[in-house]
N, C-alpha and C positions, 0 to 999 in steps of 0.2 A: 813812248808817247803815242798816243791814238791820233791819226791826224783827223779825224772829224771832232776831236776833243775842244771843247769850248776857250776860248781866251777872255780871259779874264784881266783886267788893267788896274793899277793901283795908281792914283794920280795925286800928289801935294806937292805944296809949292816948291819944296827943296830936295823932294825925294831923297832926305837922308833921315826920315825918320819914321812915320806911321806907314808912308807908303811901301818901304824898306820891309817891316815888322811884317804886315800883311801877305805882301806878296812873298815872303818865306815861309808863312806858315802856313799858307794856300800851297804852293809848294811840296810841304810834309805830310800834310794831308792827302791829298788829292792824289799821290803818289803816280802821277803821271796822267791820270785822266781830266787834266786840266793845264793848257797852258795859261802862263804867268807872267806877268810883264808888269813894272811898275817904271812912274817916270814924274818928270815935277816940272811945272811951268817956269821956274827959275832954280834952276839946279843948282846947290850948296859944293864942295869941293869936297867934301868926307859924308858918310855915314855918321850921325853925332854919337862920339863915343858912351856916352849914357843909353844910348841904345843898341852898340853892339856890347856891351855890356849884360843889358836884361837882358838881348836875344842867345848870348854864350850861355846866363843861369838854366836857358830851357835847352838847350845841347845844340843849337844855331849859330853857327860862325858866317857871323857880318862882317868881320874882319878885312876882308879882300873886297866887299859891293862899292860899287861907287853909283853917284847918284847919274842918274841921264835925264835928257832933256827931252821933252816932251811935242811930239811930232803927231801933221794931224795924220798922215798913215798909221803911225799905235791904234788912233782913237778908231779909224775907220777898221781896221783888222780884228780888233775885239767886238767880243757880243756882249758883255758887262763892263763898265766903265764904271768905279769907285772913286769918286773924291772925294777927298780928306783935307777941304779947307782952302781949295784953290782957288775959289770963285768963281768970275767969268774967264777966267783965261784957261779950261778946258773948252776943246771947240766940239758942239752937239751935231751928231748926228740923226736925221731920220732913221728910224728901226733899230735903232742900239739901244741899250737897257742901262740906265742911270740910274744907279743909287748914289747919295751923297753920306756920306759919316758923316757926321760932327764928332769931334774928336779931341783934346787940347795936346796941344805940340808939344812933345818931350823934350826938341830942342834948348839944350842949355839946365834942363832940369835935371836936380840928384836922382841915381837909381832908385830911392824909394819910392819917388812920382812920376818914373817910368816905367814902373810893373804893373798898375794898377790901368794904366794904359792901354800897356802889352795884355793882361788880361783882356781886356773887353775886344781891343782887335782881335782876339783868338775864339772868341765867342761868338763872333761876330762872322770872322773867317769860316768857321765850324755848320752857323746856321745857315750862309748864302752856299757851301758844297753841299746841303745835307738836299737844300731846294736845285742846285746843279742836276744832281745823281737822281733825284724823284724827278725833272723834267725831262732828262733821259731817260727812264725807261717807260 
């Protein structure tokens, strides 16, 4: 891991679901020139299994994540702040960089209505490192 390497945050209400997805596949990607941290304004007690599910079909074991709660040191120690649905209860910072997803919650949904999810998170994930890696150099 580079330590001038950017932090990145993944924030929804229960971090066991989109927030989870993302910050794995920022993760795969970024292969180390990005740290990664996700967490959720009211954290759920599992990862929902429909989501380590989809995230196994792409070769991701969510199996062992569990969800964490969301602290305003995360927010202050990252340089991009992603929420996915939290509303006001991530706390904003001066000179941090907020993007907001909209997203619809896999929780509780069949695999079929969590891939199509998981795709766009990874789409998503894909264009915010491709804009990481172009403002580093």
């Amino acid at each position: 891991m580079e330590d001038d390497a950017p932090l990145v945050l993944f924030v929804c209400v229960h971090n066991a679901g989109r927030s989870q997805m993302a910050a794995a596949l920022m993760e795969r990607y970024a292969e180390g020139h990005v740290r990664v941290r996700s967490a959720g304004s009211t954290p759920a007690e599992e990862v929902h299994p429909g989501v380590v599910e989809a995230m196994a079909e792409v070769g991701i074991d969510l199996s062992e994540a569990r969800p964490k709660v969301l602290t305003d040191e995360a927010v202050q120690e990252a340089d991009v702040v992603i929420t996915m649905g939290c509303g006001d209860a991530c706390p904003v910072y001066p000179g941090k960089r907020y993007l907001d997803w909209e997203l619809p919650d896999p929780g509780g949904k069949p695999l079929e209505e969590v891939r199509p999810i998981r795709e766009e998170i990874d789409r998503r994930v894909r264009a915010l490192l491709a804009e990481l890696w172009t403002a580093a150099c």
